[in-house]
N, C-alpha and C positions, 0 to 999 in steps of 0.2 A: 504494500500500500504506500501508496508514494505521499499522501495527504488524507486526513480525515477529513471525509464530507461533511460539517454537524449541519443537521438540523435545528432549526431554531421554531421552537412553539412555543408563542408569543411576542410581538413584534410593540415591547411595552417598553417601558424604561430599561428593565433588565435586558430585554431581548433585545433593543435599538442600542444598547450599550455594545454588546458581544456582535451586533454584527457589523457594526463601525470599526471595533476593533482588526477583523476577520479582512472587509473590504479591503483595510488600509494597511495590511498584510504584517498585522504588529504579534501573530502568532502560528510560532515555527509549524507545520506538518498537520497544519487547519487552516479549511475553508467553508465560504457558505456554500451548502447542498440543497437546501431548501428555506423558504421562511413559510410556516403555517399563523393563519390566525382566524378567529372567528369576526371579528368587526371588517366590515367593508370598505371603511374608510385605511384600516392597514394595507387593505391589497393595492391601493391606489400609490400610498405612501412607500408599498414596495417596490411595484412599479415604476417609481418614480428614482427612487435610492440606486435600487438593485434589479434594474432590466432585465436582466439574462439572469437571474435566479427564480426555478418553480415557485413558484407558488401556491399552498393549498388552503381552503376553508374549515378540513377536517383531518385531525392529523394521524388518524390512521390508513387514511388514504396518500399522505406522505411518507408515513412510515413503509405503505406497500409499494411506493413507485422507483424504490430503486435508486432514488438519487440521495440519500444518506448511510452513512457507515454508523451515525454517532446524532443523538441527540439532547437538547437539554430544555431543558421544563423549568419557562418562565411563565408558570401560572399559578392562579391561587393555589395554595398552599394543600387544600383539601385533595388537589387532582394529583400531587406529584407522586405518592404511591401508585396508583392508577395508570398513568401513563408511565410511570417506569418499567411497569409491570408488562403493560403492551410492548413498551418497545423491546423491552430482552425476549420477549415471547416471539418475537420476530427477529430475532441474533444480531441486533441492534443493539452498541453500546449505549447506555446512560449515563447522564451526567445529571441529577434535579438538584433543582434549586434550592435553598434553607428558606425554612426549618424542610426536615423529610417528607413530615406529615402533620399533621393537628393533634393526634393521638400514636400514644405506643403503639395499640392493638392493629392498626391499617402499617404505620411503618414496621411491625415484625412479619407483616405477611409479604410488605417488601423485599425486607433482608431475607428473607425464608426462601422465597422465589429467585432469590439472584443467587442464594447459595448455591442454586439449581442450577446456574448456567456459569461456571468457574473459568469457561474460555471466555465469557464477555470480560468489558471493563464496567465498575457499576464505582462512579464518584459522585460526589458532594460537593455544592460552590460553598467550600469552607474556605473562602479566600483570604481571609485572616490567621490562617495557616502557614500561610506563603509568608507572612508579615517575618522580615529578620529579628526585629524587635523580638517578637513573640516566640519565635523559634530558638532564641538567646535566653529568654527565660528560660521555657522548657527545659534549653540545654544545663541550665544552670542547678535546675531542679532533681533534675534525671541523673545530674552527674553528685549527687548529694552536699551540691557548694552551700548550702545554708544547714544543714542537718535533715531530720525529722519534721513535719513541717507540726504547726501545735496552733496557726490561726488563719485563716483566708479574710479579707474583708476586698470589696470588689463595689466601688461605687460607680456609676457608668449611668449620668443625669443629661448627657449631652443628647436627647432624643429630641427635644425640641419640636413640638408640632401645634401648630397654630389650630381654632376650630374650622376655619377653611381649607385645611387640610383633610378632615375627615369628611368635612362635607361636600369634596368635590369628586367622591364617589360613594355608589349606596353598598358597594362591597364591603367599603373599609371599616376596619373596629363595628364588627357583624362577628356575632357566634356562628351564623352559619354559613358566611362567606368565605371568613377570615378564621375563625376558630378561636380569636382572643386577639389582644392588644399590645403592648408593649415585648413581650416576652415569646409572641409568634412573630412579630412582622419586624420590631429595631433591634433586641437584645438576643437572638439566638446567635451568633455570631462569642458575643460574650459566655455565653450559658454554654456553648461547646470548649472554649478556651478554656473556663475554667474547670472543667472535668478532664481534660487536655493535660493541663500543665498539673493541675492540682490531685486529679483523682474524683471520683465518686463518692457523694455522700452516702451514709446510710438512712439519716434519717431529713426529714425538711419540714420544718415551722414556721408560715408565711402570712405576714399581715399584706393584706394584698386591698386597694381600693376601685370599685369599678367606677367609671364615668366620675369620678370623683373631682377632677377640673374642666373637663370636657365634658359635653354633652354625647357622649357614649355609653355603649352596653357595657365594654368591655373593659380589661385593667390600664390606667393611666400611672397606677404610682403601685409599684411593692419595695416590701423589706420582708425579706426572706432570710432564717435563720440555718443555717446547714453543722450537721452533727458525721463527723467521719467515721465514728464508731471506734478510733481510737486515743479518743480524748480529744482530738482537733475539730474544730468548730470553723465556723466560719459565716457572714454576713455578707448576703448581695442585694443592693440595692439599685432600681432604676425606676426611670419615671418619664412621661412626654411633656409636665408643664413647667421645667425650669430652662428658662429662656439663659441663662447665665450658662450652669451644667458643669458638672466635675466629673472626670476621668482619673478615677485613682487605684490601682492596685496594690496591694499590700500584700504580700507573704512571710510568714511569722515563723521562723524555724529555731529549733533548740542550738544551733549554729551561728545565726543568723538575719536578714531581712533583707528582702527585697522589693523595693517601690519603685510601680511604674505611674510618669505620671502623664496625664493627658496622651497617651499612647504613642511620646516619642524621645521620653527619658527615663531611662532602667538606675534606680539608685540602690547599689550592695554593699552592703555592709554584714564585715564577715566577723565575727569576734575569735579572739585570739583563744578562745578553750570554747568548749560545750558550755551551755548558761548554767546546767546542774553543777559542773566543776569552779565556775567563776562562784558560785553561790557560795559551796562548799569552801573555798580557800580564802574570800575577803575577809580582813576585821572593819571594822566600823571606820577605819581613818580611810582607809581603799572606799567606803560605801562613800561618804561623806565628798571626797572628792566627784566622784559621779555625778551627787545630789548635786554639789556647785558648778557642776558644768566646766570644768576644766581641759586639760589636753587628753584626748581619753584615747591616744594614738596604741595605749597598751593594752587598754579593751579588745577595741576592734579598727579594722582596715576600711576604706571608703573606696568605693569604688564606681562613676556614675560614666554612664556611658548613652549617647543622642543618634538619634535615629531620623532620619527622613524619611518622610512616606512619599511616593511619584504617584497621582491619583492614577487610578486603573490597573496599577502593572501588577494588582494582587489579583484581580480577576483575571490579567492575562497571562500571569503565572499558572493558576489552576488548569486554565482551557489548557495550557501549553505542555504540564505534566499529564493531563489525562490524556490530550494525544501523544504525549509520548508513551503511555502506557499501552497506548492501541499499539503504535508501531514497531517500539523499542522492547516493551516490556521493561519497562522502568516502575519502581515502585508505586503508589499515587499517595500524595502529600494525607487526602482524606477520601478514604475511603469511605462507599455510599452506604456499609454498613453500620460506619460511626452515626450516623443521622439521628439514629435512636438512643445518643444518649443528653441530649441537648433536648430531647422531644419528652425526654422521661423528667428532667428536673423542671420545664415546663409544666408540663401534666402534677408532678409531684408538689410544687407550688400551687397551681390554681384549686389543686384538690385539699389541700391543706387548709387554704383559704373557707372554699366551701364546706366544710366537714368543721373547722374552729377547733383543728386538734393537729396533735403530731401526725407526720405520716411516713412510713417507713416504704424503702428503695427495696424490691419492687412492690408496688401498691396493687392492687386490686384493679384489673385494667376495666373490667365491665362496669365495677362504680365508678371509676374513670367517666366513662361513656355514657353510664347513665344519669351524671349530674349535667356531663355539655348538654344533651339532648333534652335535660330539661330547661337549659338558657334558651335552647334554638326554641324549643315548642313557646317560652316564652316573649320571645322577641318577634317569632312570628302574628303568636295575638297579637302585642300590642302596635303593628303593623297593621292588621286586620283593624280594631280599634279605634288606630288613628287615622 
């Protein structure tokens, strides 16, 4: 294969993003193969972009005609199980969008289904994956440069969304379009990160508020408590109505700390013993200097290191590893397996909310399902209603 063909279903912000990129040839051993959408006015505007690319109304008729190797799923969030599923069912690589799904129970029939087909490629746009930034933590993490970790705190306020933003579609912050607010459509991205670098919770206690600044169904603000199950704890907070907004990462290790901040400066700090040993060995003239804030160079070492982000090249990164995994058989940064675990601390959040208790990792996926469905049956009245 000299080039993957991708198909593009959806020709939306995401999908007019990725084939701008493709056009303008900013991604090695990919091309546009097709662009499907269902609005009429996209087929005009692809016509218009991209002359000599098929075009279809329905994308399993894309899927049949041959001019894709590879596709990815720039739709609501509910269909990305669903059409991933068709296209591997057709030996057609997947690439879907984040989150995987709205629910665990549709994304494990995903990952169950792609199990099934091990010669495809099956990836995730986790393109804050790709981020070096985030990949340096990781490395940092993985490599045990801070210890045992013993805190996470993860604030991430920069979502910002005005009320004419959700009102200038009837899908958006919708239980039954959208599946939820803040934590399905701005922060999965962070909710994968942080089970990424960090690990999985066991357990998650979440004060969560719906339409609480907004005039929506769905969550605008949580504070979500997370318990590792071995004594590390951890606090993530996001929200869409702080116009100001803090990007803060925090990792708390028996070793050390590591803060990122606004996602383009890593500050480490590594102490020169384990914290149990420094506890164990000071008298109170050692404590006393600390408290005064002195030279504390025999504590611990500093270490802060800046990062640029290039807009796009994390998205172009992703497309760029999964075609190379078509062609190269190259690793993939995020594999479309992972999907389900950024979908579980969602789920395990909004259900904690609704229940008004702890909820342990894995939870009950049919109560799960059966609390959304009682939001969609009721937003659908009050639809009806109004």
């Amino acid at each position: 294969m000299k080039a993957v063909r991708l198909g593009i279903i959806g020709l939306g912000a995401q999908g007019g993003l990725y084939a701008g990129f493709l056009a303008e040839g900013k991604v090695k051993n990919m091309v546009i193969g097709a662009i499907c959408d269902i609005d009429s006015a996209k087929k005009e505007l692809a016509a218009d972009k991209y002359p000599d690319i098929p075009f279809y109304d329905n994308y399993i008729d894309m899927l049949e005609s041959g001019n894709v190797d590879a596709v990815v799923t720039c739709v609501p969030h509910y269909l990305h199980p669903e059409i991933g599923m068709e296209t591997l069912k057709r030996e057609i690589h997947a690439l879907v969008e984040k989150p995987a799904g709205v629910y665990t129970k549709q994304v494990k029939e995903l990952n169950e289904y792609a199990a099934k087909k091990p010669e495809l490629t099956f990836g995730i746009m986790f393109n804050q994956r790709t981020n070096p930034l985030y990949q340096k933590v990781k490395e940092l993490i993985d490599n045990g440069e801070i210890g045992q970790i013993r805190r996470t705190n993860w604030m991430i306020t920069t979502w910002w969304r005005p009320q004419g933003y959700y009102d200038s579609s009837a899908w958006r912050a919708t239980w039954g379009e959208e599946g939820g607010g803040v934590l399905v459509n701005q922060a999965p991205h962070q909710l994968d990160l942080l089970q990424w670098i960090c690990g999985m919770p066991k357990k998650v206690y979440s004060n969560v508020k719906y339409g609480y600044q907004r005039n929506i169904a769905v969550e605008d603000e949580v504070t979500a408590v997370l318990d590792y199950g071995n004594g590390a704890t951890g606090v993530f907070i996001t929200c869409t109505h702080d116009i100001i907004g803090t990007d803060r990462f925090e990792i708390l290790g028996d070793k050390g700390k590591i803060v990122v901040d606004d996602s383009k400066k890593v500050t480490i700090k590594r102490l020169s013993k384990p914290e149990s040993e420094l506890s164990d060995s000071m008298n109170m003239q050692d404590v006393m200097k600390i408290f005064m804030g002195g030279n504390q160079s025999d504590i611990y070492s500093e270490e802060v290191l800046e990062f640029e982000s290039v807009w796009g090249a994390q998205h172009t990164a992703v497309l760029e590893n999964f075609a190379a995994a078509i062609v190269e058989g190259t690793p993939l940064l995020a594999p479309g397996s992972d999907g389900i675990y950024g979908v579980t601390l969602a789920n395990a959040i909004h259900l904690s909310s609704w229940l008004d208790k702890e909820v342990e990792i894995p939870f009950d996926e049919e109560l799960y399902l059966e609390e959304l469905n009682k939001r969609i049956d009721e937003e659908k009245n009050t639809l009806v209603t109004s």
